[in-house]
C-alpha positions in Angstrom: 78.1 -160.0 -124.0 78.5 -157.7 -121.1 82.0 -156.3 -120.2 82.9 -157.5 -116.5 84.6 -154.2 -116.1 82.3 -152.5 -116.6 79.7 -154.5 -114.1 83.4 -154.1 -111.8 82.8 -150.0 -111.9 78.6 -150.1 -111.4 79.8 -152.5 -107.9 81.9 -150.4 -106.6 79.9 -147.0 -107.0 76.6 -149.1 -105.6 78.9 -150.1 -102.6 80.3 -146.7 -102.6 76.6 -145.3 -102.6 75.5 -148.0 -100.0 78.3 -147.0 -97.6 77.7 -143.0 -97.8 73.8 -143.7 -97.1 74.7 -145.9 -94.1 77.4 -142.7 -92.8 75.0 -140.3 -93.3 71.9 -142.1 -92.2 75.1 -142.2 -88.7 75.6 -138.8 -88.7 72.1 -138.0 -88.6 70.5 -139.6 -86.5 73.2 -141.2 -84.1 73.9 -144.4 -83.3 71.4 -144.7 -80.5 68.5 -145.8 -82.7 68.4 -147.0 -86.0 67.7 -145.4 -89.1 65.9 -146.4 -92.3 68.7 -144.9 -94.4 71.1 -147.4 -92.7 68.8 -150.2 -93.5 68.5 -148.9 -97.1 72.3 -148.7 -97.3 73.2 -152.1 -96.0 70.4 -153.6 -98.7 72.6 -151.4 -101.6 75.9 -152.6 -100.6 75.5 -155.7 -100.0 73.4 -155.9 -103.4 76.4 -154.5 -105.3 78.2 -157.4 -103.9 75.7 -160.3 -105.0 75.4 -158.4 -108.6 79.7 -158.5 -108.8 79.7 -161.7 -108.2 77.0 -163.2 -110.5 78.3 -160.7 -113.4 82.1 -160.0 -112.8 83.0 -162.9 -114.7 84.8 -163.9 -117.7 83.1 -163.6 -120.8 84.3 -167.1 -122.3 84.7 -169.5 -120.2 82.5 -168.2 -117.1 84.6 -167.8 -114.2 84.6 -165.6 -111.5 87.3 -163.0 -112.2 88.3 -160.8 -108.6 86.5 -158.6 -107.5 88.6 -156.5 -105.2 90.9 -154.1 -107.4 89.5 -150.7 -109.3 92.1 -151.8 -112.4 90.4 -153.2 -115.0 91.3 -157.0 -116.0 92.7 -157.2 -119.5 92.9 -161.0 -119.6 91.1 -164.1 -118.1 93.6 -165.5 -115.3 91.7 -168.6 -116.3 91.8 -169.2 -119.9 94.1 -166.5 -121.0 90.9 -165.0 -123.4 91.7 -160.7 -124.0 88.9 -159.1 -122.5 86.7 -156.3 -124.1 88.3 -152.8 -123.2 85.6 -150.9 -125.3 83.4 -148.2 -122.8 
């Protein structure tokens, strides 16, 4: 079974990653014309978001747990079920 906070912290650093491509892809070339890099970032963030919210979810009984906080989620809101804390 995969951790969901662990698939939390690989979302947030794709987004994270997305978001600096897109700044720097601004910073570089302007925002007259558009860059690849922007493109490229957009695909990577919003990609992060489609992979939390197929995987961020409780291992037992398969709900969506949130996906806006950097805390890790020690029980299912749901079902009450202790998630795994193990890295």
């Amino acid at each position: 079974m995969r951790n969901p906070n662990h698939c939390r912290y690989i979302m947030l650093i794709l987004i994270m990653l997305g978001l600096m491509l897109s700044g720097i892809s601004g910073w570089i070339s302007g925002v007259e014309n558009l860059h690849p890099l922007f493109i490229i970032g957009i695909f990577i963030s919003f990609g992060a978001i489609i992979f939390g919210v197929l995987t961020i979810r409780c291992p037992i009984c398969q709900r969506q747990l949130h996906l806006k906080d950097i805390t890790p989620d020690d029980f299912c809101p749901f079902c009450g079920e202790k998630l795994k804390a193990d890295l």
